[in-house]
Residue, then its C-alpha position, 0 to 999 in steps of 0.5 A: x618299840x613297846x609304843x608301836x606294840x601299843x600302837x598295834x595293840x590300839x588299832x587291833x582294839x579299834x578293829x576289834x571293838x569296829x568288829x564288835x560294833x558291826x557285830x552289835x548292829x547285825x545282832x540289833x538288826x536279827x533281834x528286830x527280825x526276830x521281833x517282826x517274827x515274833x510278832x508275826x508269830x504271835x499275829x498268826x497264833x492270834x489268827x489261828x486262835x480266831x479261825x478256831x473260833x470262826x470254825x466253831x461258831x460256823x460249826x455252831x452255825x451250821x448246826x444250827x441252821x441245820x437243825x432250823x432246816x429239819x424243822x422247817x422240812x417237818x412244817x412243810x411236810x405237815x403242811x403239805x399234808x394239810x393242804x391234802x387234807x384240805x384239798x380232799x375236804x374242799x373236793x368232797x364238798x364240790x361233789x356235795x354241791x353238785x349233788x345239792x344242785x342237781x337235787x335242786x333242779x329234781x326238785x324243781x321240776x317235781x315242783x313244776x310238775x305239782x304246780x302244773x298238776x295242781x293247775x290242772x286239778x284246779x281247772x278240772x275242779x271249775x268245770x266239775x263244779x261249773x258242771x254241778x252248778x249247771x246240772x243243780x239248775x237244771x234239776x232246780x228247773x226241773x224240779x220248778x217243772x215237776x212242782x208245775x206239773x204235779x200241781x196242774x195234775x192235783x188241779x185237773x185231778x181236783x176237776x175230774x172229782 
């Protein structure tokens, strides 16, 4: 009898220490799922971690480029009023040039007029002196006629006497 108590005293031991093994395998087997949690954990801290990161460098960023667009609206701006400025500056001096031009042309019709009042001056100068030279040999041959008539008359004079 005391074999068969130890008999069952050995089988409970199998079943228990079967039991423990079974037992043993599932713990195995949470402790792998914990580790696959953990490092599941520590890849989503991990991730976590770098989307803090990436947010703070994308803030950064975003500031940043921010801080570019509001210079690059300031030197639009001053170029945008430059470009006023320029266009203004180029009109006043499309005004200027239409003004020099029709001066030009004022000019050249006074020059054309000159010429042609000095061309007529010239003519009426000819003639005048045309005139002159006629009326000076004129008086040249009748100054030849009264030396003829004068010495006829002292000759016919000096005859009487």
């Amino acid at each position: 009898q005391e074999i068969r108590s130890v008999s069952w005293e050995l089988k409970a031991a199998e079943g228990a220490v079967r039991d423990l093994e079974a037992t043993r395998e599932e713990l195995d087997a949470e402790t792998r799922v914990a580790g696959a949690l953990r490092a599941d954990a520590d890849e989503h801290q991990t991730f976590g971690r770098f989307q803090e990161e990436l947010a703070a460098h994308l803030g950064a960023e975003a500031a940043s480029n921010d801080h570019r667009a509001a210079e690059t609206a300031a030197e639009l701006d001053m170029y945008k009023r430059k470009a006023v400025q320029e266009a203004a500056a180029a009109s006043k001096q499309a005004e200027d040039i239409a003004r020099l031009r029709s001066d030009l042309k004022t000019a050249r019709n006074r020059s054309r007029s000159l010429e042609e009042a000095i061309e007529t001056t010239e003519d009426a100068a000819q003639a005048t002196e045309d005139e002159l030279r006629s009326t000076a040999e004129r008086a040249e041959a009748s100054a030849a006629e009264v030396i003829r008539h004068k010495t006829r008359a002292k000759a016919l004079e000096q005859r009487v006497h």
